[in-house]
C-alpha positions as CSV (number, residue, x, y, z in Angstrom):
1,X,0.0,0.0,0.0
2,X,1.2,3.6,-0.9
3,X,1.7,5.9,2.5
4,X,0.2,8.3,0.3
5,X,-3.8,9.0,0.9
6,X,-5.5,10.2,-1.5
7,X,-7.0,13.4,-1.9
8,X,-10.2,13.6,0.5
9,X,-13.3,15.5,-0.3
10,X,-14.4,17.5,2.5
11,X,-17.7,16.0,3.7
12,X,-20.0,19.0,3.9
13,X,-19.9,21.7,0.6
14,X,-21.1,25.0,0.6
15,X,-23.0,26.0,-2.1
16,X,-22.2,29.0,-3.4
17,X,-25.3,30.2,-5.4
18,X,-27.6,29.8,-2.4
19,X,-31.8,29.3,-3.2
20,X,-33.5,32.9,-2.5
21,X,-34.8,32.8,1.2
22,X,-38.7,32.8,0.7
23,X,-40.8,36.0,2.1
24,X,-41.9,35.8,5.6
25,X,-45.6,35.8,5.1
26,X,-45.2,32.6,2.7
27,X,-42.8,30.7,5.1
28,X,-45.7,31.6,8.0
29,X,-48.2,30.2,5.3
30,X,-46.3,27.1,4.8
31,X,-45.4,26.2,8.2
32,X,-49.1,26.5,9.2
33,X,-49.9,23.8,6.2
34,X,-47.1,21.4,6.9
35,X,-48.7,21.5,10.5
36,X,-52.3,21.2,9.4
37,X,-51.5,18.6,7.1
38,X,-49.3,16.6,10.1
39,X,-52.5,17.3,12.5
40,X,-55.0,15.9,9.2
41,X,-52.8,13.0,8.7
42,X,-52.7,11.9,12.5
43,X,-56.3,12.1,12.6
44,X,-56.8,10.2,9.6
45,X,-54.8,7.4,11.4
46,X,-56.7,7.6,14.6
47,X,-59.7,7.5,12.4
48,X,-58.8,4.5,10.8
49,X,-57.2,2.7,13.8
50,X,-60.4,3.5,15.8
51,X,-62.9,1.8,13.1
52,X,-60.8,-1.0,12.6
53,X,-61.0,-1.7,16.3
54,X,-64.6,-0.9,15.7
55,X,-64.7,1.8,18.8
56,X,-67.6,3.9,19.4
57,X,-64.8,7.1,18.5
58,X,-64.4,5.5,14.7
59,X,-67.5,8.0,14.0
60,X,-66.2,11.1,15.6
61,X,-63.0,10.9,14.4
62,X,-63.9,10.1,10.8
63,X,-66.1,13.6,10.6
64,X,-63.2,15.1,12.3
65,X,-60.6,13.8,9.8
66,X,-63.0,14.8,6.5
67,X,-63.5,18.7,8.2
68,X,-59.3,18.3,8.8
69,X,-58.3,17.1,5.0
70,X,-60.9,20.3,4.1
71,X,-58.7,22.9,6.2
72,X,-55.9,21.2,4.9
73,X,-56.6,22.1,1.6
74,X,-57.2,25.2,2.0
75,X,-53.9,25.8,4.4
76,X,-52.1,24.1,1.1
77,X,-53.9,26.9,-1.4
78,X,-53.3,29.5,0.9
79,X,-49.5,29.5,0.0
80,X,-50.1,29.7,-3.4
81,X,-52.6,32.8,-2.8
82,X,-50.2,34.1,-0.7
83,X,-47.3,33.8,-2.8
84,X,-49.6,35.5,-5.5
85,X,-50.5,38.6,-3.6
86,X,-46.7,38.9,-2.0
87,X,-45.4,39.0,-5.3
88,X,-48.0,41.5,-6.7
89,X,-47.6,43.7,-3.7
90,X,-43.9,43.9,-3.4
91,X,-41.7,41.4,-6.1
92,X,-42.5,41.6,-9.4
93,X,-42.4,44.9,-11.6
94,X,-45.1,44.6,-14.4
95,X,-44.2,46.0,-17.5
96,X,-45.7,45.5,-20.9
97,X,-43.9,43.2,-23.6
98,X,-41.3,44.8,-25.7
99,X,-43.3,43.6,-28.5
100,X,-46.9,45.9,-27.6
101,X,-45.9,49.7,-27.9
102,X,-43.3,49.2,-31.6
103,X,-46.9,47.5,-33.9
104,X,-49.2,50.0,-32.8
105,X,-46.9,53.1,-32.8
106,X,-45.8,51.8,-36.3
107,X,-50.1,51.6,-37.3
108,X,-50.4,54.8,-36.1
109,X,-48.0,55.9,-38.0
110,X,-49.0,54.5,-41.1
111,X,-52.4,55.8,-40.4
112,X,-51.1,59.3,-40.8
113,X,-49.0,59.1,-44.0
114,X,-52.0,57.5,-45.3
């Protein structure tokens, strides 16, 4: 064997790019559905485990798992919505497309040679 070792990678690696940290009110939006959908999912267990075992709770739960996976949908749409309104209020610059002012100013100029 060679007393050489060879070259070792480091184990962790920064990256140096990075992902854009997401605004605050989407991150709050997110973490409530991650824990609405945890909360949904247990209760969808429960709900199962309880009318397997045929309890008198199978019912309850089962109504309390459907209203749940309806909450959690909504929690899940509500980062999309809030995404959408973040990046209307404060990220994104609307401008019109290059392609909109140059054919009408060039009709409207043709309209008054002619």
């Amino acid at each position: 064997m060679d007393d050489e070792t060879p070259a070792t990678r480091p184990l962790w690696v920064e990256d140096t790019r990075g992902l854009r940290r997401m605004p605050d009110p989407v991150r709050n939006a997110a973490v409530r559905a991650v824990m609405v959908t945890s909360v949904t999912i247990i209760l969808a267990l429960v709900a199962f485990l309880t009318s397997v075992t045929g309890s008198w709770l199978a019912f309850p739960m089962t109504i309390a798992a459907v209203a749940a996976t309806v909450v959690a949908t909504w929690s899940v749409l509500d980062i999309w919505i809030t995404r959408q309104v973040w990046r209307q209020r404060n990220g994104v610059v609307s401008e019109p497309s290059s392609s909109a002012y140059p054919a009408s100013r060039r009709e409207r100029a043709e309209e008054r040679v002619a």
